[in-house]
OpenMM code with the backbone's topology and positions (N, CA, C; nanometers):
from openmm import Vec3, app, unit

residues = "UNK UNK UNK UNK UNK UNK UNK UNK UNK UNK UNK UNK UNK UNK UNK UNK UNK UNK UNK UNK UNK UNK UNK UNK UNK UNK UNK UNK UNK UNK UNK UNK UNK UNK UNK UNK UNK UNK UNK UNK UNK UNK UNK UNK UNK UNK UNK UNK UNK UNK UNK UNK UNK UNK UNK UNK UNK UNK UNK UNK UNK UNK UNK UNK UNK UNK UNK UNK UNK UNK UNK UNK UNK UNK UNK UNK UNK UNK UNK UNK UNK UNK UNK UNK UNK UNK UNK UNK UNK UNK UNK UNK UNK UNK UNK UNK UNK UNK UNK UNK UNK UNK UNK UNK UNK UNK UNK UNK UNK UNK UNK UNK UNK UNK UNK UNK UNK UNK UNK UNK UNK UNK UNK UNK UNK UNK UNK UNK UNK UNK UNK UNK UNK UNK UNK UNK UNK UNK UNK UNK UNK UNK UNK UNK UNK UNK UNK UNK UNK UNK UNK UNK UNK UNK UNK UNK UNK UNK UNK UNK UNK UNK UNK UNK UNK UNK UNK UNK UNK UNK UNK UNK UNK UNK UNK UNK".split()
positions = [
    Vec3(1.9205, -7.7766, -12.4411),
    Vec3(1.7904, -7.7132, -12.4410),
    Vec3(1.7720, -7.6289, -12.3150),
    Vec3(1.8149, -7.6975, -12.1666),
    Vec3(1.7753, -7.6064, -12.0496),
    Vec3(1.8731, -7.4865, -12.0659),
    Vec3(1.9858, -7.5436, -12.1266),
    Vec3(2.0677, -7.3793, -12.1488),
    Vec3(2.0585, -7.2920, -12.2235),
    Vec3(1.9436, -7.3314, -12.3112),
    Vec3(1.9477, -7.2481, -12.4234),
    Vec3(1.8309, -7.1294, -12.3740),
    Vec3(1.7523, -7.2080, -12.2646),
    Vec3(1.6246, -7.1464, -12.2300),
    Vec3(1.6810, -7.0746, -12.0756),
    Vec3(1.8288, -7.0702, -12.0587),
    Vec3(1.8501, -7.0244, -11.9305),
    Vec3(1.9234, -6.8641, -12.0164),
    Vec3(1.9842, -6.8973, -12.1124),
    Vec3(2.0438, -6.7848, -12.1509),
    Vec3(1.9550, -6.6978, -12.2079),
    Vec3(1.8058, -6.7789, -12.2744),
    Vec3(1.7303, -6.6794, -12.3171),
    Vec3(1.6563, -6.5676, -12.1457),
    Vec3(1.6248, -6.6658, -12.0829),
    Vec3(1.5705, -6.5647, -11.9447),
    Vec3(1.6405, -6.4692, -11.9484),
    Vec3(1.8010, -6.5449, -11.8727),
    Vec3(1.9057, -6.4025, -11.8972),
    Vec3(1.8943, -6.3087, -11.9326),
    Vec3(1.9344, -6.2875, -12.0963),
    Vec3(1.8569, -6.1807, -12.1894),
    Vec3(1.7389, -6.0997, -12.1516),
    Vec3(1.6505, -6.1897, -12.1240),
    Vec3(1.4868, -6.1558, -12.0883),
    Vec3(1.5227, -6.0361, -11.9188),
    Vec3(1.5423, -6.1215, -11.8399),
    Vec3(1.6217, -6.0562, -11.7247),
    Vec3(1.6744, -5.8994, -11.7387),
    Vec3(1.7585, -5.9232, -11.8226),
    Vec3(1.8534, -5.7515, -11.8258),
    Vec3(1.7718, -5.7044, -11.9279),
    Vec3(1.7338, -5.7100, -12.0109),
    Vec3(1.6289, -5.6305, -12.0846),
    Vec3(1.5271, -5.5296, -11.9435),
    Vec3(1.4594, -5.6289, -11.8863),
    Vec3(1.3986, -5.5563, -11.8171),
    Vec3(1.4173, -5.4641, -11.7335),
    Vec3(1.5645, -5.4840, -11.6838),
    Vec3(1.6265, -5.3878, -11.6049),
    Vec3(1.6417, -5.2419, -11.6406),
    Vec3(1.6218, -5.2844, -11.7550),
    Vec3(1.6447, -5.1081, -11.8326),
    Vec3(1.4946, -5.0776, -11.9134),
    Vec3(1.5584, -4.9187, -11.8346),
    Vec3(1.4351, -4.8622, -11.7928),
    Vec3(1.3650, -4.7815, -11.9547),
    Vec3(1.4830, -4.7570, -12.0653),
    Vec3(1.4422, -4.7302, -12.1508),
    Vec3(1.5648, -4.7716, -12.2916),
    Vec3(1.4758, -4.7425, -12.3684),
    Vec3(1.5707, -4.7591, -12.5264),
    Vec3(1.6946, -4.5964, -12.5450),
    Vec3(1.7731, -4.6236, -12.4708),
    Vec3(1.8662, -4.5580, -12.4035),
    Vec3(1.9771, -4.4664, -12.5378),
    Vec3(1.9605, -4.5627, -12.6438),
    Vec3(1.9982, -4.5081, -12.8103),
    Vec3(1.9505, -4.4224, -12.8243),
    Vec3(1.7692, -4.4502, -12.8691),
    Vec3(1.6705, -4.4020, -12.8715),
    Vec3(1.6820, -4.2450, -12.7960),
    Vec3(1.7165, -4.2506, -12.6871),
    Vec3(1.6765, -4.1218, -12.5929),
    Vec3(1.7678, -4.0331, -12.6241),
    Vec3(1.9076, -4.0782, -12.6556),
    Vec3(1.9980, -3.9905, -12.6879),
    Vec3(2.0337, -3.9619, -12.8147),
    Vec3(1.9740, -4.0271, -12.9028),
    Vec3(1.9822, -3.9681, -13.0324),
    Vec3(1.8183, -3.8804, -13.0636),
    Vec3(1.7308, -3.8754, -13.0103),
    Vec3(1.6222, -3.7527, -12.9547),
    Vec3(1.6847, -3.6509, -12.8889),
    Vec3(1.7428, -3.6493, -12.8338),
    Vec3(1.8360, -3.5370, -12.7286),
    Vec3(1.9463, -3.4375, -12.8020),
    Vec3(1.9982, -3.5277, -12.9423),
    Vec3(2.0958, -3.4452, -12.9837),
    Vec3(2.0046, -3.3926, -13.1116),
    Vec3(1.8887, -3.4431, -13.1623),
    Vec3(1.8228, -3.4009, -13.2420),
    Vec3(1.7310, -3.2620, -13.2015),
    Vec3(1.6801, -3.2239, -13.0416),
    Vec3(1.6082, -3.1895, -12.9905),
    Vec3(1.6554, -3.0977, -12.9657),
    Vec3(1.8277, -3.0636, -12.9184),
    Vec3(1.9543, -2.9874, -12.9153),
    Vec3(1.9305, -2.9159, -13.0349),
    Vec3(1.9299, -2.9971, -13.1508),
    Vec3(1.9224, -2.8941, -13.2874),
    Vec3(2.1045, -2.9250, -13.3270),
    Vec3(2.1538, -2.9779, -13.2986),
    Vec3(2.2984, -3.0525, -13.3268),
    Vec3(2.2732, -3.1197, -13.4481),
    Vec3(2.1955, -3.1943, -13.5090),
    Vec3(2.1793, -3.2181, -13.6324),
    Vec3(2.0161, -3.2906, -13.6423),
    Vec3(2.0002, -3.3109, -13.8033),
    Vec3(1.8563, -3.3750, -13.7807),
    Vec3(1.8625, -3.5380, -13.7306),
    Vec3(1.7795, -3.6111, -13.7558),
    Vec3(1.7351, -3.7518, -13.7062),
    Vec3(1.8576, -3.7994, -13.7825),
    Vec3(1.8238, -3.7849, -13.8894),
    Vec3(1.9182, -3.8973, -13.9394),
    Vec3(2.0561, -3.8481, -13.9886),
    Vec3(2.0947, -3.8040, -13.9945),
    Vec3(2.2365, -3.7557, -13.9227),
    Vec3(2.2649, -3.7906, -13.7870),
    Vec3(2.1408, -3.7739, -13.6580),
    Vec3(2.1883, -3.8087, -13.5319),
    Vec3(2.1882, -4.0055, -13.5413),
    Vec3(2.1016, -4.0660, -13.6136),
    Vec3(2.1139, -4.2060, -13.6191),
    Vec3(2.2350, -4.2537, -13.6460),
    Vec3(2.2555, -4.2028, -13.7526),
    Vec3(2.3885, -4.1735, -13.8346),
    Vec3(2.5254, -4.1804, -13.7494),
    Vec3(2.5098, -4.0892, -13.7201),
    Vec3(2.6838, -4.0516, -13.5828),
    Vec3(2.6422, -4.1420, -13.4748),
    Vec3(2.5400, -4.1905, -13.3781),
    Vec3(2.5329, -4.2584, -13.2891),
    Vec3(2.5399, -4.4313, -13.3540),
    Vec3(2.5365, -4.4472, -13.4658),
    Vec3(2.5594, -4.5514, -13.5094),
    Vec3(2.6933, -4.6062, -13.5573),
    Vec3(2.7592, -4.4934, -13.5845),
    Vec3(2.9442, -4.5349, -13.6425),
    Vec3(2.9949, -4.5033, -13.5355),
    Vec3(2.9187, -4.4121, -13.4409),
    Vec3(3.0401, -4.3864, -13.2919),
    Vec3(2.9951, -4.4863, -13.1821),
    Vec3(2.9333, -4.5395, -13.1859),
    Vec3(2.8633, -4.6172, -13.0315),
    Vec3(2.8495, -4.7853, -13.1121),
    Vec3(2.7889, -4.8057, -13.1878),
    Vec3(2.8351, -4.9969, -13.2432),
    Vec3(2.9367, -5.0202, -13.3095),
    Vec3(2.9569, -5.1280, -13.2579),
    Vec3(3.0831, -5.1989, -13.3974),
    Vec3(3.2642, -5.2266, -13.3051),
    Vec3(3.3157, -5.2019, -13.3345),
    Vec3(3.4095, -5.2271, -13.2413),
    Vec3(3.5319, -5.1553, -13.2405),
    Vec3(3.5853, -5.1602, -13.1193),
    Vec3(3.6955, -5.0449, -13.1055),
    Vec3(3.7786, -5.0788, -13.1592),
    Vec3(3.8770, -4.9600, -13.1839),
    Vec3(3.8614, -4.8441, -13.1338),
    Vec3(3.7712, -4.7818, -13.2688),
    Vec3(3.7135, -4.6676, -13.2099),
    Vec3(3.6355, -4.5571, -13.3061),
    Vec3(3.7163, -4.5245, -13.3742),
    Vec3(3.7444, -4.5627, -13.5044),
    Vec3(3.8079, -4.4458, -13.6227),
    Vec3(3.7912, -4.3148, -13.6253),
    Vec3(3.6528, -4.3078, -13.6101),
    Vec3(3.6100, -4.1391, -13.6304),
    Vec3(3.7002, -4.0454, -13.5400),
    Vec3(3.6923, -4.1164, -13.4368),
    Vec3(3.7518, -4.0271, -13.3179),
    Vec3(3.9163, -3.9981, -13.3427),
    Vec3(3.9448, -4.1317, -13.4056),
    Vec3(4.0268, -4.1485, -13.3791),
    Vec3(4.1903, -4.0788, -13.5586),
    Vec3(4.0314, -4.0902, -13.6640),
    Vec3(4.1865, -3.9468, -13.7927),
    Vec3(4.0873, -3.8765, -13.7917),
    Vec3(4.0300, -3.8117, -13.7189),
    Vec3(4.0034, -3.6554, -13.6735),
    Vec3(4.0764, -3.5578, -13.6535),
    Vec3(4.0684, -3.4577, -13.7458),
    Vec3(4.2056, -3.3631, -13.7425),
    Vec3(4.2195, -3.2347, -13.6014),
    Vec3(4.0585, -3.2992, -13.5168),
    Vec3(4.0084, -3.1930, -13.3955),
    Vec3(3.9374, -3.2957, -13.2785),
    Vec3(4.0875, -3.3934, -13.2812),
    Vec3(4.0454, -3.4911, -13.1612),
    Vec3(3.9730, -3.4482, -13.0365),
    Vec3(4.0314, -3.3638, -12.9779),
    Vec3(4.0352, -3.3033, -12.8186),
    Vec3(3.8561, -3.2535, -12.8544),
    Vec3(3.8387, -3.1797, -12.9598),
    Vec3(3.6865, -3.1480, -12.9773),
    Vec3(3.5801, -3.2530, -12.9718),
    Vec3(3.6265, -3.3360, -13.1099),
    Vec3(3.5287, -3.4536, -13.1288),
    Vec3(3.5309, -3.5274, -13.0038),
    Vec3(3.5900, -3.5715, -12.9555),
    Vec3(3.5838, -3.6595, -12.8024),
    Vec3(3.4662, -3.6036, -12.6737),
    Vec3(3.5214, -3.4482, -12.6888),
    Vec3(3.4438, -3.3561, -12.5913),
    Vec3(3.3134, -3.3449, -12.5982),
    Vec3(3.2705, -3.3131, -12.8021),
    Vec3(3.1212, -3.3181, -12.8412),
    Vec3(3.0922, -3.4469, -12.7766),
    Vec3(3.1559, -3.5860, -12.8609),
    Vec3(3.1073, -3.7349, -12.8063),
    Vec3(3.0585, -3.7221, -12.6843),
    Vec3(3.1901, -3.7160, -12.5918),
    Vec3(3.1097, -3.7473, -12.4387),
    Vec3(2.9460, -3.6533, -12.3911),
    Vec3(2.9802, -3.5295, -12.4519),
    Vec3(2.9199, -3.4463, -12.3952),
    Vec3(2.7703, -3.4863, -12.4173),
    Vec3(2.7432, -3.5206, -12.6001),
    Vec3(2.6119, -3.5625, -12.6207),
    Vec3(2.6245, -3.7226, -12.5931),
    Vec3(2.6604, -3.7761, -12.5060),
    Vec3(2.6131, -3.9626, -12.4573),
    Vec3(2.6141, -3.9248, -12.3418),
    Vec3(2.6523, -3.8402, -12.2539),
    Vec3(2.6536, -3.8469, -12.1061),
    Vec3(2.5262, -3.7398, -12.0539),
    Vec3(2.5356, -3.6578, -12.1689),
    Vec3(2.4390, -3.4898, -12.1212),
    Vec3(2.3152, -3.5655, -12.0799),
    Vec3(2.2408, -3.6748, -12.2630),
    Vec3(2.0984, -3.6975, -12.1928),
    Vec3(2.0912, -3.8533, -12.0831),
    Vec3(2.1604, -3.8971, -12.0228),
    Vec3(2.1742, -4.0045, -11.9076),
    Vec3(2.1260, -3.8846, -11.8083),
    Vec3(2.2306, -3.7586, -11.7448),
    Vec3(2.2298, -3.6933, -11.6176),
    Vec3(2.0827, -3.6225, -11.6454),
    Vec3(2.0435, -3.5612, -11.7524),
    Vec3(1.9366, -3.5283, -11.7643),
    Vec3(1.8066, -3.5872, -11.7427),
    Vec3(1.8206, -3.7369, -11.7724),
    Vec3(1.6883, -3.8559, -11.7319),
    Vec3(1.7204, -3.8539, -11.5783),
    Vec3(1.8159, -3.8802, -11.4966),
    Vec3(1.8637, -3.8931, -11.3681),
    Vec3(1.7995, -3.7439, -11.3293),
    Vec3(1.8274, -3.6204, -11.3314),
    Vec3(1.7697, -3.5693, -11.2751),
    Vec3(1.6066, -3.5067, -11.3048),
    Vec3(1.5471, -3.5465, -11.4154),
    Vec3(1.3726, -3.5379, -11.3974),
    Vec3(1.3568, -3.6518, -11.2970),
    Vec3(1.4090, -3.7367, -11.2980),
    Vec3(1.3311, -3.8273, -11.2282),
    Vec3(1.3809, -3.8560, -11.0446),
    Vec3(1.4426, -3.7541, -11.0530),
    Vec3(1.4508, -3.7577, -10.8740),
    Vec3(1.4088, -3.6085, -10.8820),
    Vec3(1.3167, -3.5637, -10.7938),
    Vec3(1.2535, -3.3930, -10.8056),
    Vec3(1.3916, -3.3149, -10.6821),
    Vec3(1.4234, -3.2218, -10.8005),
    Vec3(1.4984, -3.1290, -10.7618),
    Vec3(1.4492, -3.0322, -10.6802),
    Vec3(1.5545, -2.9126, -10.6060),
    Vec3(1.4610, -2.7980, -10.4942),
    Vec3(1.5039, -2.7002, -10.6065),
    Vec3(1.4562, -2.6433, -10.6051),
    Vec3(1.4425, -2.5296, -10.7262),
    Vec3(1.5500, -2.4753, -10.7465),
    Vec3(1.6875, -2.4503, -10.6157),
    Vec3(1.8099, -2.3569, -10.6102),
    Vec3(1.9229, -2.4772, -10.6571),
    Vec3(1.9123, -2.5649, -10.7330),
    Vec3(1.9718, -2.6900, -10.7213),
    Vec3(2.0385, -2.6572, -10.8769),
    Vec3(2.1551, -2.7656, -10.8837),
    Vec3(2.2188, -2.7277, -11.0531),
    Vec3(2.2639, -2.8742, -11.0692),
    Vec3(2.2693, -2.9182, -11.1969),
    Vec3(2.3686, -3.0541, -11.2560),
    Vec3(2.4484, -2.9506, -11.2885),
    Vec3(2.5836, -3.0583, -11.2978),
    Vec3(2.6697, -3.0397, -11.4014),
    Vec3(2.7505, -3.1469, -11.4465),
    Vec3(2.7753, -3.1679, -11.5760),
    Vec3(2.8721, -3.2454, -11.6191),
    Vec3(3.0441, -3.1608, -11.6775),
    Vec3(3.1527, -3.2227, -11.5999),
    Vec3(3.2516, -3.1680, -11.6038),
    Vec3(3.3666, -3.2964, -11.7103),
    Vec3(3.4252, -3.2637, -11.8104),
    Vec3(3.4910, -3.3271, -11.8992),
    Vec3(3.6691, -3.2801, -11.8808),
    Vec3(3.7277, -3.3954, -11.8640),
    Vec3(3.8946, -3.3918, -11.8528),
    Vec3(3.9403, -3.4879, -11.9356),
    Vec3(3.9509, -3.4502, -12.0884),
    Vec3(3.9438, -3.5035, -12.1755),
    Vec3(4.1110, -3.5417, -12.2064),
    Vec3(4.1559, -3.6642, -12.2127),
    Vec3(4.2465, -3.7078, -12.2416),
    Vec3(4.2637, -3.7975, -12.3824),
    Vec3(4.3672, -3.7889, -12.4933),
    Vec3(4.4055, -3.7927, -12.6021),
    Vec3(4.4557, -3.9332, -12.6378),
    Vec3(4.5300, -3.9552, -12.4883),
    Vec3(4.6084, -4.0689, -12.4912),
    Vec3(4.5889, -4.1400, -12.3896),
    Vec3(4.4920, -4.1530, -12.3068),
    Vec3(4.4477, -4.2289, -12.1774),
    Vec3(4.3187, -4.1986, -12.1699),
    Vec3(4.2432, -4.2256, -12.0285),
    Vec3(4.1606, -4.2279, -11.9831),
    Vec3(4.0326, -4.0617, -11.9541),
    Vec3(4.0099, -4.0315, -12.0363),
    Vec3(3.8976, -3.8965, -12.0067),
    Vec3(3.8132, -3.9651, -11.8550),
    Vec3(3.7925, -3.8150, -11.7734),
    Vec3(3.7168, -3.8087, -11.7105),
    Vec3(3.5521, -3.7835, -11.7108),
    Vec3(3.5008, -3.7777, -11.7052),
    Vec3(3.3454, -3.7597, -11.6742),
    Vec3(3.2953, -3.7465, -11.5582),
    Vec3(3.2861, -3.6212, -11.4996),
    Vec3(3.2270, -3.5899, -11.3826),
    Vec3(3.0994, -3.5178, -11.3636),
    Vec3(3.0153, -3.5654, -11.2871),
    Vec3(2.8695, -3.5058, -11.2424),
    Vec3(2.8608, -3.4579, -11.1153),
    Vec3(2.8421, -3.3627, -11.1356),
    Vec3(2.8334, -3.2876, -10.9790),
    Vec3(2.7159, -3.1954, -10.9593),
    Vec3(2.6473, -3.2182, -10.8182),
    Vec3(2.5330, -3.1419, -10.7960),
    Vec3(2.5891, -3.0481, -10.6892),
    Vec3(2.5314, -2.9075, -10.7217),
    Vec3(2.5228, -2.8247, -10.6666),
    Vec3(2.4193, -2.7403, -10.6000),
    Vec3(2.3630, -2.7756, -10.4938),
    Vec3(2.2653, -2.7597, -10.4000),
    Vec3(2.2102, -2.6310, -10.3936),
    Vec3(2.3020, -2.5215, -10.3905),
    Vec3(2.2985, -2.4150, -10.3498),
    Vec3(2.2964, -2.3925, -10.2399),
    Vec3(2.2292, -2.2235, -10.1769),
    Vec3(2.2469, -2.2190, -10.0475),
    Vec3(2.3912, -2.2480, -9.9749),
    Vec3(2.5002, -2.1833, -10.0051),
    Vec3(2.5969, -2.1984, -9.9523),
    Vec3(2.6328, -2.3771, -9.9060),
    Vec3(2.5652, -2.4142, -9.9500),
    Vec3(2.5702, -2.5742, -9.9406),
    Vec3(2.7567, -2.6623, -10.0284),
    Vec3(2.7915, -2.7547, -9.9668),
    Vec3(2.9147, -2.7944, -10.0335),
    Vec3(2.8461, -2.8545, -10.1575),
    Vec3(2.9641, -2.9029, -10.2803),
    Vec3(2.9056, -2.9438, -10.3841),
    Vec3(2.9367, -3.0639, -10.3656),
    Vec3(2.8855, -3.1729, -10.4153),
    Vec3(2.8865, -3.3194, -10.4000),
    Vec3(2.8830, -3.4067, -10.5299),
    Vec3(2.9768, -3.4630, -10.5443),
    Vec3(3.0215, -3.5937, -10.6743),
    Vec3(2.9140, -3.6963, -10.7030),
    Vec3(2.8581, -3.6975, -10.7605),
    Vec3(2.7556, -3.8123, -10.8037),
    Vec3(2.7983, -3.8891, -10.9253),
    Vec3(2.8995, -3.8373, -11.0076),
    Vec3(2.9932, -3.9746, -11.0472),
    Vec3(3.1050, -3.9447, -11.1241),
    Vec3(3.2011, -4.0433, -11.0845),
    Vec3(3.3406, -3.9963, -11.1474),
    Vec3(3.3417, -4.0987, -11.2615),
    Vec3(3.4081, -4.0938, -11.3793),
    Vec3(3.3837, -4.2225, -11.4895),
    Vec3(3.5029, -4.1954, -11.5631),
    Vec3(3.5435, -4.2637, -11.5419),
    Vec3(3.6805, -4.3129, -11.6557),
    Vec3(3.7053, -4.3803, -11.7832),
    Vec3(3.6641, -4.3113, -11.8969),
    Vec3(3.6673, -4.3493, -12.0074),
    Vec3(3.7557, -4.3218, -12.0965),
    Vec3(3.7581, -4.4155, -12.1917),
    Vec3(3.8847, -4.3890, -12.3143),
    Vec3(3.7507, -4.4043, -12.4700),
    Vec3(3.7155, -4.2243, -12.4814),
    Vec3(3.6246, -4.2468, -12.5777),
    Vec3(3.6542, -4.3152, -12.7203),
    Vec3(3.7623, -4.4043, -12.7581),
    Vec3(3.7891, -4.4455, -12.8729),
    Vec3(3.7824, -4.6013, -12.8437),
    Vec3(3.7593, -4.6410, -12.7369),
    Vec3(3.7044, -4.7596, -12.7176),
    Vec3(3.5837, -4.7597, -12.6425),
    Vec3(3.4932, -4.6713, -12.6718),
    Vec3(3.3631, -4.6675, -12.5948),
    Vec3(3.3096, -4.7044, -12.7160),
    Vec3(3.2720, -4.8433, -12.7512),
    Vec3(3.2391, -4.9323, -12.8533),
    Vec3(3.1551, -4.9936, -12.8081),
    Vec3(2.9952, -5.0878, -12.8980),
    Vec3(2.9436, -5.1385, -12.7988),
    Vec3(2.8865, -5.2893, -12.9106),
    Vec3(2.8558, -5.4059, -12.9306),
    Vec3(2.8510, -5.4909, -13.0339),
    Vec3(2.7288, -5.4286, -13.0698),
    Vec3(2.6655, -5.4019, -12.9637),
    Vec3(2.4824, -5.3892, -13.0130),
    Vec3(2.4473, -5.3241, -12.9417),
    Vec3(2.3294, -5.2812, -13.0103),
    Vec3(2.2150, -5.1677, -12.9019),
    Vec3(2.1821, -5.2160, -12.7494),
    Vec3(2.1797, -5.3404, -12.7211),
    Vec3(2.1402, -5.4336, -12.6093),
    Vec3(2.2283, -5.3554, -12.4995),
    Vec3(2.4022, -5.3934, -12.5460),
    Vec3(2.4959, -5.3837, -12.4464),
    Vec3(2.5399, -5.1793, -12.4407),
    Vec3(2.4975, -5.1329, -12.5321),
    Vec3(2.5194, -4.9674, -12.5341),
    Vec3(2.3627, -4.9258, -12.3793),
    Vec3(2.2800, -4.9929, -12.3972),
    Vec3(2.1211, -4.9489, -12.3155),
    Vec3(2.1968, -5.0569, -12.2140),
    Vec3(2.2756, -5.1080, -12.1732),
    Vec3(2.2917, -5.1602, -12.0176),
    Vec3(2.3846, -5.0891, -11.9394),
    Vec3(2.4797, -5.0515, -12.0143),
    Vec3(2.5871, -4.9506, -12.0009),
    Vec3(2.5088, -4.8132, -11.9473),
    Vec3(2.4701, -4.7401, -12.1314),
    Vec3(2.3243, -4.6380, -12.0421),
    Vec3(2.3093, -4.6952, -11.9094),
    Vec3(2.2205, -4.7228, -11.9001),
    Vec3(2.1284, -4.7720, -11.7721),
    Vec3(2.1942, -4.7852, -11.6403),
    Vec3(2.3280, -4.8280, -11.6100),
    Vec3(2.3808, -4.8494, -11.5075),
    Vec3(2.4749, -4.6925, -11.4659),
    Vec3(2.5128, -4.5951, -11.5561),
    Vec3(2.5650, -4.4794, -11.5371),
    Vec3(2.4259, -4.3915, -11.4648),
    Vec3(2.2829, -4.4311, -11.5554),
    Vec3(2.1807, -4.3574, -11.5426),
    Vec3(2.1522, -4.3901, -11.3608),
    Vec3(2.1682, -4.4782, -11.3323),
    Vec3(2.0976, -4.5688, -11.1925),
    Vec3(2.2414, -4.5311, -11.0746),
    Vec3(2.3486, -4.5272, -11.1089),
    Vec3(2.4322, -4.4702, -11.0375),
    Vec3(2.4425, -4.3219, -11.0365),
    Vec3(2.3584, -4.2213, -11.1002),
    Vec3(2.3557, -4.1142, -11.1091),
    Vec3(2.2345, -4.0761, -11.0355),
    Vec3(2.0914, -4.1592, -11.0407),
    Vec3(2.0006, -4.1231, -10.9999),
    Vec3(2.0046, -4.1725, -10.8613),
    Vec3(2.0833, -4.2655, -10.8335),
    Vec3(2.1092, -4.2946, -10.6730),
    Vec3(2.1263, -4.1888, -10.5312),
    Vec3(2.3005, -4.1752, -10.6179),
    Vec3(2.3346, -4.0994, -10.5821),
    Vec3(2.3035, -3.9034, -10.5464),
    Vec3(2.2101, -3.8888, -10.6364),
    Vec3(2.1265, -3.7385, -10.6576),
    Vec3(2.0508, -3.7641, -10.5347),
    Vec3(1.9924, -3.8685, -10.5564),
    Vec3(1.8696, -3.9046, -10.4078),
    Vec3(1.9249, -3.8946, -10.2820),
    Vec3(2.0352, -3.9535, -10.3012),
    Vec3(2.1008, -3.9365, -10.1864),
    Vec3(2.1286, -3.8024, -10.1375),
    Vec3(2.2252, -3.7453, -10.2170),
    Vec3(2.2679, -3.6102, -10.2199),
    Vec3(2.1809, -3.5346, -10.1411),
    Vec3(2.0289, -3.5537, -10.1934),
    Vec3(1.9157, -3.4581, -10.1911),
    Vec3(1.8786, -3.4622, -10.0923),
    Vec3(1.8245, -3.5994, -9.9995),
    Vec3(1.8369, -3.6075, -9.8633),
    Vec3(1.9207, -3.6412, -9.7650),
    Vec3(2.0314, -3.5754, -9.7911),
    Vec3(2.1029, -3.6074, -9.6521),
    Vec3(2.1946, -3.4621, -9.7355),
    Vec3(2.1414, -3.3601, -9.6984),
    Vec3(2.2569, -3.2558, -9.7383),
    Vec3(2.3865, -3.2085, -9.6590),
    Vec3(2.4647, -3.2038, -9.6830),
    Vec3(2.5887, -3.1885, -9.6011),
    Vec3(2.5994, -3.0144, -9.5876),
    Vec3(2.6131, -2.9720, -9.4663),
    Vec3(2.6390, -2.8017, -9.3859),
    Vec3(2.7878, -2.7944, -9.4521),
    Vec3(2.7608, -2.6666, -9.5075),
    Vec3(2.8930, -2.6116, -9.5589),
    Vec3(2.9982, -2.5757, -9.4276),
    Vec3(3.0597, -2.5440, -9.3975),
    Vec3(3.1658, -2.5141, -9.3402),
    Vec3(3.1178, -2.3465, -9.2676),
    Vec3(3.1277, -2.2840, -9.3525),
    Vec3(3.0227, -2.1478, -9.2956),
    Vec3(2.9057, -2.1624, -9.2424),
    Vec3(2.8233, -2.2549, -9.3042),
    Vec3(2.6894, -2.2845, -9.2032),
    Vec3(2.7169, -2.3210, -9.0686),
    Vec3(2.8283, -2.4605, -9.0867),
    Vec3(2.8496, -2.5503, -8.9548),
    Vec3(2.8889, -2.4406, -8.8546),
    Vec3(2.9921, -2.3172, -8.8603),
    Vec3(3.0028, -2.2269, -8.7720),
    Vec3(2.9218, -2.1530, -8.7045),
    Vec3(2.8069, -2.1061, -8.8233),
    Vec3(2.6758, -2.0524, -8.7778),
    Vec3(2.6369, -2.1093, -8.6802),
    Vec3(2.6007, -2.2639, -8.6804),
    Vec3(2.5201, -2.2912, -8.5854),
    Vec3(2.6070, -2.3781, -8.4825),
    Vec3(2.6880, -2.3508, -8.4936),
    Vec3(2.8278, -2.3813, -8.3641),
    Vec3(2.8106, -2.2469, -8.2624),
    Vec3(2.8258, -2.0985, -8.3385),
    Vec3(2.8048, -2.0054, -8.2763),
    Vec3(2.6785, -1.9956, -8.1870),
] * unit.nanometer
topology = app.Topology()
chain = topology.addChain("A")
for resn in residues:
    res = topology.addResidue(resn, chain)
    for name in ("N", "CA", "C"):
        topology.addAtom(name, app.Element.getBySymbol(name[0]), res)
């Protein structure tokens, strides 16, 4: 009984940690894109993101290197996008998400902010994924996953944002 009521807190616990219905946001995002309607986007975020690896879809796709690229692109686009409304940007400022999509190993996923102002560009997260096992049992464990890319992205932006690093041409400027 006390364990049954320790594992329920648990549960109770990481639920709260997350900040939103993280499915939810990104299947709005690819609908909102105009990438397909609702239920088509329920649809694909439901055979590509639950159930268990590896992804079939991804995987007798006759346009792997594509489908992988769309995948990452719409699960990662709306995470960096919540990460940056919610740390306020300076107006000359850019996201980007950069994809090094691998067939037979590990794809990259990179986010990088670009400050402007002759400013250096700075990594806010490197991620190593193999999108044919980016599988998740349930919505629970897909929104904790979300949530912890989202919170290491929005960290790091904050950071970025205040403590900007002098480009190399600046640092001379004011050496001179």
């Amino acid at each position: 009984m006390e364990e049954e009521q320790s594992v329920e807190r648990t549960s109770i616990e990481q639920r709260a940690d997350i900040t939103r219905n993280w499915l939810g946001y990104v299947c709005e995002a690819i609908v909102t894109s105009g990438a397909m309607p609702a239920w088509e986007a329920v649809d694909y975020l439901t055979e590509h993101l639950i159930g268990e690896a590896p992804n079939r879809h991804l995987l007798e796709t006759k346009t792997p290197y594509e489908m992988i690229s769309q995948f990452l692109n719409r699960l990662y686009g709306p995470i960096v996008e919540a990460a940056s409304r919610d740390v306020p940007l300076p107006s000359s400022t850019m996201l980007h998400t950069f994809l090094d999509i691998s067939l037979t190993g590990n794809s990259a996923v990179l986010v990088v902010y670009f400050p402007g102002h002759n400013l250096p560009h700075q990594l806010l997260l490197l991620d190593a994924v193999r999108a044919w096992d980016l599988m998740f049992p349930d919505e629970d464990r897909f929104n904790r996953w979300a949530e912890e890319r989202y919170r290491w992205i929005k960290t790091a932006l904050a950071a970025a944002i205040a403590n900007p690093r002098l480009s190399p041409c600046a640092a001379q400027d004011v050496t001179a």
